[in-house]
Structures are given as C-alpha cells and as structure tokens.
C-alpha positions in Angstrom: -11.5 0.0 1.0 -8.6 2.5 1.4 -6.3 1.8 4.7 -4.2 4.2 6.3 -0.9 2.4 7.1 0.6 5.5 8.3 3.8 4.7 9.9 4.5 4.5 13.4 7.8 3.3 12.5 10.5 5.2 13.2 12.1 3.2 15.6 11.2 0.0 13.5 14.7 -0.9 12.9 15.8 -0.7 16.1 12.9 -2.8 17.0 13.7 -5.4 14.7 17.0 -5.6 16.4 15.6 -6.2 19.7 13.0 -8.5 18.4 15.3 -10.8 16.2 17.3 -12.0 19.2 14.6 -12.0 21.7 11.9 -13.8 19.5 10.2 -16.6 20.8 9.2 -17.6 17.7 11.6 -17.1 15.3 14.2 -19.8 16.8 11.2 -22.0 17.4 11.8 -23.7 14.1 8.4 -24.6 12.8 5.4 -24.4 15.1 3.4 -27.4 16.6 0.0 -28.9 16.5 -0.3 -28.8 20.3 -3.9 -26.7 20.3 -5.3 -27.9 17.2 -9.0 -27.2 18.0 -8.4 -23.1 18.0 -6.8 -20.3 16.3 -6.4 -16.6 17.0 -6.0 -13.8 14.0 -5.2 -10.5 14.1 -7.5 -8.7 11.3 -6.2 -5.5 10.1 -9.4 -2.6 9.9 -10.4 -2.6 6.6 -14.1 -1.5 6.6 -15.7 1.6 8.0 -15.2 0.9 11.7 -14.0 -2.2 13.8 -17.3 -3.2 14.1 -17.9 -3.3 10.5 -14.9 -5.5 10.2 -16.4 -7.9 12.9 -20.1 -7.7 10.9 -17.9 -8.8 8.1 -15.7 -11.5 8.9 -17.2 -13.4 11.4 -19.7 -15.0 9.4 -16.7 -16.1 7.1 -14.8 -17.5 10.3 -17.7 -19.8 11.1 -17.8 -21.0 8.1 -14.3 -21.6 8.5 -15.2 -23.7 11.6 -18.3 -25.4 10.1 -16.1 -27.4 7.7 -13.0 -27.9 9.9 -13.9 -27.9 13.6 -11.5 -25.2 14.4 -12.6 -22.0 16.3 -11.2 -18.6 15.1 -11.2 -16.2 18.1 -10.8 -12.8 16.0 -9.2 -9.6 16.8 -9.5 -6.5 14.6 -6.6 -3.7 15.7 -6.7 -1.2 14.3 -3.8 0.3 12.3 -2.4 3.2 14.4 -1.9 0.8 16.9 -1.0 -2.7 14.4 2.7 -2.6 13.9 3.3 -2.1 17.9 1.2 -4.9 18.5 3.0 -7.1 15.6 6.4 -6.3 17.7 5.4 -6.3 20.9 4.3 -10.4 19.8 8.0 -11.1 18.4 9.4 -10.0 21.2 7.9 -11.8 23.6 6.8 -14.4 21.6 3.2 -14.4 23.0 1.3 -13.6 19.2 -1.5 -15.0 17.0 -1.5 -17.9 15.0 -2.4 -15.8 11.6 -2.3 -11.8 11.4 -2.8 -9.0 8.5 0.3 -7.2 7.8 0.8 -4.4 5.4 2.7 -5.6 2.2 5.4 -2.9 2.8 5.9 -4.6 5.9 6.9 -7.8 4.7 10.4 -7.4 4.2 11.2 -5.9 7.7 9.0 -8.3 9.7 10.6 -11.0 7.8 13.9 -10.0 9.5 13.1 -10.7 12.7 12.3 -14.2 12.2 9.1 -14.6 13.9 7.0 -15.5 10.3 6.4 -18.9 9.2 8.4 -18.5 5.3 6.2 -19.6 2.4 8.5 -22.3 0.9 7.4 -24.5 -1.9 6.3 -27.3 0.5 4.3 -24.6 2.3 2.3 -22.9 -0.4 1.8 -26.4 -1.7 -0.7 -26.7 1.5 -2.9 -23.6 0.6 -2.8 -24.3 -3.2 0.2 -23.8 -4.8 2.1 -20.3 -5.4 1.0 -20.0 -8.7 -2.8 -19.2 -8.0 -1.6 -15.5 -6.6 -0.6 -12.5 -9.4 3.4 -12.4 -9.6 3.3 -8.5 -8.9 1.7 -9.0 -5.4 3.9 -12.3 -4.3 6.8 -9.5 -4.8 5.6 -7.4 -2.3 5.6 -10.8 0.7 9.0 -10.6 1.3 12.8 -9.7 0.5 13.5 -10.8 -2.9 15.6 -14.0 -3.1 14.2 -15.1 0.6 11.2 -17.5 0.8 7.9 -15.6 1.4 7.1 -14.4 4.9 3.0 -14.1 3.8 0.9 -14.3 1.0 -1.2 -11.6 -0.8 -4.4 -11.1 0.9 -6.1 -8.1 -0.5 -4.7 -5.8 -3.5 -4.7 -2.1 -4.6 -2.8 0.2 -6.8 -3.4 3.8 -7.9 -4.9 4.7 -10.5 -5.6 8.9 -11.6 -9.3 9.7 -11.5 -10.2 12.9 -13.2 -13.8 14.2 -13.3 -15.8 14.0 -16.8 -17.7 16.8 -16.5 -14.6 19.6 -15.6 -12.7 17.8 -17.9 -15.5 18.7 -20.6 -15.9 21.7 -19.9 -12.6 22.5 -20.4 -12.7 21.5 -23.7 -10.1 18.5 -22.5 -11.5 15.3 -24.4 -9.0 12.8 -22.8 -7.5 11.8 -19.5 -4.1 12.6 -19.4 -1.4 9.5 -20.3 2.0 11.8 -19.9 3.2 14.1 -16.7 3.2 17.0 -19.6 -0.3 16.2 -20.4 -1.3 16.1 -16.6 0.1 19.6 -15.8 -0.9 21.2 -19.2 -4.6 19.5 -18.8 -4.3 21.0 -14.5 -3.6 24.3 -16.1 -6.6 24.5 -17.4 -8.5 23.4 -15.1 -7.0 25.6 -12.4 -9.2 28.5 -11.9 -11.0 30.7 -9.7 -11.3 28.4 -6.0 -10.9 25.3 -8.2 -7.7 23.1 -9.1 -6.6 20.5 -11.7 -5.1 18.1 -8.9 -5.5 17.4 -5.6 -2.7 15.5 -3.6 -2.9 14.3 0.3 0.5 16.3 1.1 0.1 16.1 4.9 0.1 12.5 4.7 3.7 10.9 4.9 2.4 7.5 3.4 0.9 8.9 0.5 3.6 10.9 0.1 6.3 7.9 -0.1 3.8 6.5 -2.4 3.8 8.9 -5.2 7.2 9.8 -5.2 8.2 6.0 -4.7 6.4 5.6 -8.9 8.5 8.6 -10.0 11.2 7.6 -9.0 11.1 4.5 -10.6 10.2 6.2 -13.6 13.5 8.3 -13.0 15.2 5.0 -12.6 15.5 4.8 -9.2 14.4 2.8 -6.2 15.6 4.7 -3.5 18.4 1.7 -2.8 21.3 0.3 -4.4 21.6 -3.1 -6.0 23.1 -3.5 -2.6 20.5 -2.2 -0.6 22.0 0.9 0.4 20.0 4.3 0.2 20.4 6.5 -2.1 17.9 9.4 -1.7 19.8 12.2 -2.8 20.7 10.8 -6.0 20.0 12.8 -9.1 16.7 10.9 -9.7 15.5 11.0 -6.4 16.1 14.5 -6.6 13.9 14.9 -9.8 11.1 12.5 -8.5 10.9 14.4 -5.7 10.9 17.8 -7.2 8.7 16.5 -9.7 5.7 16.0 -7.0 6.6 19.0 -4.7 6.0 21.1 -8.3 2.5 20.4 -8.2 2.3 23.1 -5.7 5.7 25.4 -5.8 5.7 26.0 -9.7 2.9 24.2 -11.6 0.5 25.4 -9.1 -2.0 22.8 -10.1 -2.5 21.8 -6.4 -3.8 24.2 -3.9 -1.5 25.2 -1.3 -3.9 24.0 1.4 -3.4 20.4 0.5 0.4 20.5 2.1 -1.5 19.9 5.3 -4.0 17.5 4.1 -3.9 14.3 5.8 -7.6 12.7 6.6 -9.0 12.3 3.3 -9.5 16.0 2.4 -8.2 15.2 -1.2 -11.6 12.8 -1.6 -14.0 15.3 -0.3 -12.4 18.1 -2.6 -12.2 15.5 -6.0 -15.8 14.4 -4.7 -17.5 17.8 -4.8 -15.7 19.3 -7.3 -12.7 21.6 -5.8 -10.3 19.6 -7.9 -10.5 17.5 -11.2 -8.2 15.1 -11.0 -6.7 12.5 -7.8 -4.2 9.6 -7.6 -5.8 7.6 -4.8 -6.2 3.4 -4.6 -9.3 2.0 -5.2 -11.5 5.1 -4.1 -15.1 4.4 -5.7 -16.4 3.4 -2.4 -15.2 6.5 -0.8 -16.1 8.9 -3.7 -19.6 6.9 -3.2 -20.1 7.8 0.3 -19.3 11.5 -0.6 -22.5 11.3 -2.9 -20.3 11.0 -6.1 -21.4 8.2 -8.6 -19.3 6.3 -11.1 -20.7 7.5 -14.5 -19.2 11.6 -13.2 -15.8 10.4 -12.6 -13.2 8.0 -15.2 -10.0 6.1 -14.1 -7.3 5.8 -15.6 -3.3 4.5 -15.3 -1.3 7.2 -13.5 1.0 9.0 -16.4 4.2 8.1 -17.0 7.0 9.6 -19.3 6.1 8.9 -23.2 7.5 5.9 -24.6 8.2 4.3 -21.2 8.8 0.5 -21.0 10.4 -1.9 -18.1 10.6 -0.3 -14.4 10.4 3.4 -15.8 6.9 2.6 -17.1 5.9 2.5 -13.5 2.6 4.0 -12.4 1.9 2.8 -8.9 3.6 1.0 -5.7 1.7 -2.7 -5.1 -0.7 -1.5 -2.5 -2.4 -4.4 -0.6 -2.8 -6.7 2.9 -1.1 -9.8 3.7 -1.6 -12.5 6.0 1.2 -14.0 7.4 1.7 -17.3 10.7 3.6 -17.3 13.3 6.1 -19.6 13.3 5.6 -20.3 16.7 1.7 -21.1 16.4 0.4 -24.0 18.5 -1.9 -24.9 15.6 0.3 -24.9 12.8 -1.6 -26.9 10.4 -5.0 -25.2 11.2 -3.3 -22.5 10.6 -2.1 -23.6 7.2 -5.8 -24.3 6.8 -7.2 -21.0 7.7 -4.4 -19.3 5.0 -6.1 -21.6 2.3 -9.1 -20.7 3.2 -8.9 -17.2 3.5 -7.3 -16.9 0.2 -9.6 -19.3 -1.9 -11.7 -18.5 -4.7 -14.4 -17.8 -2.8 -13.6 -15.9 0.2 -11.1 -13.8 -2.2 -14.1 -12.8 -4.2 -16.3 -12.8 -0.9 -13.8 -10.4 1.2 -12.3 -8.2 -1.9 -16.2 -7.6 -3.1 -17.5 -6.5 0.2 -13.6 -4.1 0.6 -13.6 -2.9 -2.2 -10.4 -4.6 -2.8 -9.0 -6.6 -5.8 -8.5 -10.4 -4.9 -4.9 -11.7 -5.0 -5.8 -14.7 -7.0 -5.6 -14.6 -10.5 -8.9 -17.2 -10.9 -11.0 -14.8 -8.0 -9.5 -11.3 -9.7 -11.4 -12.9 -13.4 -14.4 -12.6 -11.9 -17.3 -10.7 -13.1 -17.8 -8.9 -10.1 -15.0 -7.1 -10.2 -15.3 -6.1 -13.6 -16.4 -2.7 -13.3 -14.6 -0.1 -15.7 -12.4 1.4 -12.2 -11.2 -2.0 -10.9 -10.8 -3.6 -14.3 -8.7 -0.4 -14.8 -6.9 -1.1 -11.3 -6.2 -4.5 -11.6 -4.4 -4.0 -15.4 -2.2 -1.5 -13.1 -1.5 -4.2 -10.8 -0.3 -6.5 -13.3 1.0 -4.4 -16.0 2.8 -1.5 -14.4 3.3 -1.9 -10.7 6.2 -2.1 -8.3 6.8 -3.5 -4.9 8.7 -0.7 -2.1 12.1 -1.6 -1.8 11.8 -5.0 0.3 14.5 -4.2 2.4 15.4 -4.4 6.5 14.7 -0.8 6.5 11.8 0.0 4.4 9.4 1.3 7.0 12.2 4.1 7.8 12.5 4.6 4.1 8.7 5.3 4.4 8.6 7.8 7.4 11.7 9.4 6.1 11.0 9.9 2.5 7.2 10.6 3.3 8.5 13.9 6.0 10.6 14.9 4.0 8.2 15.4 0.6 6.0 16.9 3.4 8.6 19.6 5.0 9.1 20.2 0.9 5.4 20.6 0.3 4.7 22.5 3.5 7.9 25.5 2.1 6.2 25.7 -1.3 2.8 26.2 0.2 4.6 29.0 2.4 5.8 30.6 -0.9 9.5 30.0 -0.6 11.6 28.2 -4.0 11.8 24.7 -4.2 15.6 24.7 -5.8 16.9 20.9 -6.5 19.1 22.4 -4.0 16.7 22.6 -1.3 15.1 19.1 -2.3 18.5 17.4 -1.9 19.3 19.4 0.6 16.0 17.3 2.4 16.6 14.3 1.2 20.7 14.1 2.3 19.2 14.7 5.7 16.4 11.9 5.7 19.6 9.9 4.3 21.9 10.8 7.3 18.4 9.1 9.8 18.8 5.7 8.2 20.6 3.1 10.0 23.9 1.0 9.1 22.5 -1.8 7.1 
C-alpha cells in the first residue's frame, strides 16, 4: 500500500535543535523494565483508512500478547499529522515504546537522540542484522552511526506502462533507457492521451524522481561532507531532465503540474496515459477496476550501459519501526520489534499492504511472487538508493520537492525551462537550508 509521507517538515531542523537538548529520552541512556506487562505503538496508516489499519493489526497484537503476556495498546496517526507527534514526544519525552517512522526520517530523528540505536548486541535480540536486505538497513540511519530502527515494510518504483497502448503503438517492449522512454511517450502521445503521467503537484514524489536521476547524473544532492549541493551541474540536469517531461518532450500533460492525490493512478488506470513511475501500485490500479494481465512492470530506465550508483532506478521506499530509548518496557519492546519483523508477521503484514517484507527469508516467499513485486523487489536489491541520511534530509525533501514543482507549474504555463531557470530554483532552495 502506497503512503503519502508528504512533508510537514520545514521547520524539522530547527525542531531537531530544540528536541536534542530538551529530550527526555535521548540522555536517558537505555530505557528500563519498570512497566513490563504493557507497551504502547504508534502505527503509521498504511491501509485504506485508520480503521482498516486497526481491523488489521490488532489481531497480530494479540497474538503478540497470547505468547508473551504483554498488552499492546495501539495507536494509528495518521501521516499528515505523524512527524509532529514524533517531535512533540522527544521533546517532552512523554512517547511510545515502539513507533513507525518513515525511512527518510531515520537520519534526522536519529539526531535528536531520543531512538534506542540498533547495535550488534541489540539486533542480536530480534534476530541478528543479517535477516534484513542490506539496501533497506541503509535507509535506518546515518551511515557510520548504529541504526536508529529497523526495516519494517519495503517499496521501490518501478515504470508500469500499459500492454495494450503500448501494442497498439506498434511498441513491442517496455522502455530500459530515458531515450527509449521519451521516443516510446512520443508515440504514445496523441489526441487527449499521453505517454507518461507524473504526480507534479506532489513535493514527495517529486524529490523522489529527481533524487534517481540524480544519482544517475552522479549526484546525491550532498557532498562527501554532507553539504548541499543542489545547483551543481548534475542536479541541474536531473532536474531539468524530469521538468522536460512536460516543457519540451511534452510526454506529460500539462495538467499533471498540479496533480497531487493520486490523479496519476486514475489517469494510468483508465487509460489517459501509458506509462507511470509509482511504488508498488497494483492494489491501487486494482481498486480503479485495472487488472494485472493489462498492465507490465518494469525497472525505471536508466542511462545505457549504467553500472554502480548511476545505474540507480529508485530511492528505498519503505516504514521503520524504531524504540524509544526512554521506554519503560524495554525488553518487551525488544520483543515486540522481533516479533513484528519475523517471518511470519513480515509475510502476514507485507501480504495484506501490499508491501515487500524487509526480511530476505519472508521477501522468498511465494506469495509475493507475482511478476510486479518480483519485479519490485529485484529493484530493491539490485538498483536502489537510500535519500541522503543526513541531519537535514526532510528539508532536502520539501525543498527539492517545491522547487521541481514551481519548475513544473512554469512549463505547464508555457514559459522556457533554460538550465538557467532550473538553477536559478535550485540556488534558492540551497540558500533555505541550514548551517550543518
């Protein structure tokens, strides 16, 4: 199941300021086992509704309790409202034992101290580090720093096209290269239809897409240092690169600069466009009356001949779950994180979402063999990279993501998008980010 992490971020850093000397539990040290009978857990939404999440969880939580004695009082927030709650908690140091965060979070929450870091004696209590895929362990935490939460749940992109556009367009294979895409949407582009569809309204997806092409330009978006560098050559060219689509490939439909609530689905689903990067969409497409034999999957293009970080195709996409460090129930809560991320409940939770388990024994199994997450999960392991796991990353997100969409909003308007004008947007989303 897709989640909309759209960030409510801006003021993150700051935040994290605040937070990192105030935090209860980030001095604390280590927890206790003072209320060992009960935990609390913050469940990010990742079904249809809240409800849905409840309907789906808390027969796993009393199984939980069944075979350890230990209640699980659950809350689902939702995740407009998720991060606030996450700092109001390390600020006063009144949280959950166990919460969902999303992976892109990892690095700044880790900064203000308040997560319990997965060190070798710690993952040795929920089963050893190795049982998780490398690609999604990246994605926990700053690199070089002990964990601050394991994998959860897992996406990546992946380009769906549809089969029958495609063969009536006398195109007989997905595209693998960005000159294949745009010569392929060419083609496809024609009276109210269009060869792509892209969610330009949507600052999240937007850091998303360009985050891939960038890497594929050969650049992060930071320094070796961790300094930004957005307005560097290749950021320029990433960026460009997307915001084309629109201004001069014209592949994309003007409209979708103010997309934002899934419009790109609906118009892949019914037929307005052929192709869509999205993360693990067949449950959506499904509920929009589109079946899996009409539509293929396939790795999102990258340049020909691509190896190492510019062979790229998607950002790790996923939910972790993290402890607080100040938890009164620290080894329940240890528990609870090996439960949750088992065999079982990986294939339990990931089947029902629509999600690929983090662990490499639940992500073998048959159930999750179907030709779009077997598809999926060879991005996830082959070709994916974390965001930059830095301090600042959220900004880099709602920075990075406005400015694509000030860039896609002008070339829907008609005006030139000039490398110019894209570093012009990108100096100034630079100029926002705080002293590291």
């Amino acid at each position: 199941m897709r989640t909309h992490r759209i960030s409510a971020a801006l003021a993150l850093t700051a935040a994290i300021v605040l937070t990192a000397s105030a935090c209860g539990g980030g001095d604390s040290g280590g927890g206790s086992n003072s209320s060992p009978k009960t935990l609390t857990y913050w469940a990010s939404n990742q079904g249809s509704s809240l409800e849905n999440d409840k309907q789906v969880l808390e027969p796993e939580l009393k199984k939980f309790e069944q075979q350890t004695g230990i209640k699980v009082n659950l809350e689902v927030i939702p995740w407009s409202d998720l991060l606030n709650r996450i700092l109001a908690a390390t600020a006063s140091g009144q949280g959950p034992d166990v919460l969902n965060i999303g992976n892109t979070w990892s690095a700044s929450l880790q900064a203000t101290g308040a997560l319990l870091p997965f060190d070798q004696a710690t993952f040795d209590k929920i089963g050893g580090k190795d049982r998780f895929l490398e690609s999604t362990i990246a994605s926990a935490g700053a690199k070089g720093k002990d964990p601050a939460a394991v994998p959860l749940y897992s996406m990546a992109y992946g380009l769906y096209y549809n089969k029958k556009l495609f063969q009536e367009a006398g195109i007989a294979n997905p595209p693998a290269t960005w000159e294949e895409l745009v010569q392929d949407g060419k083609k496809l582009t024609h009276d109210d239809k269009y060869g792509l569809v892209i969610e330009g309204g949507n600052v999240s997806e937007n850091v998303h897409n360009v985050f891939a092409l960038g890497m594929q330009h050969g650049t992060g978006f930071f320094d070796a240092s961790g300094k930004p560098t957005f307005d560097s050559p290749e950021s320029v060219a990433a960026v460009k690169q997307y915001v084309d689509f629109i201004a001069n490939d014209k592949i994309a439909a003007p409209g979708n600069a103010e997309y934002a609530a899934n419009q790109s689905l609906t118009d892949f689903a019914t037929g307005k466009a052929a192709m869509l990067m999205w993360q693990s969409a067949g449950a959506n497409l499904k509920s929009h009356g589109m079946n899996p034999d009409e539509y293929g999957v396939v790795p999102v293009p990258a340049p020909a001949g691509a190896t190492g970080d510019k062979a790229t195709t998607s950002m790790v996409a996923g939910i972790n779950l993290a402890v607080f460090k100040n938890t009164k129930n620290l080894d329940g809560a240890l528990n609870f994180v090996k439960f949750m991320t088992s065999d079982e409940e990986q294939k339990t939770l990931n089947g029902t979402y629509g999600s690929l388990p983090s662990v490499k024994a639940a992500q073998s199994d048959a159930a999750f063999s179907t030709p779009e997450l077997q598809t999926l999960a060879g991005v996830l392991q082959k070709s994916a990279a974390p965001l930059p796991q830095v301090p600042t990353e959220s900004q880099f997100e709602t920075l990075i993501g406005t400015a694509v969409k000030n860039l896609l909003a002008s070339a829907a308007a008609g005006k030139p998008i000039t490398e110019a004008a894209v570093k012009d947007e990108l100096s100034k989303a630079q100029q926002q980010m705080p002293a590291s």
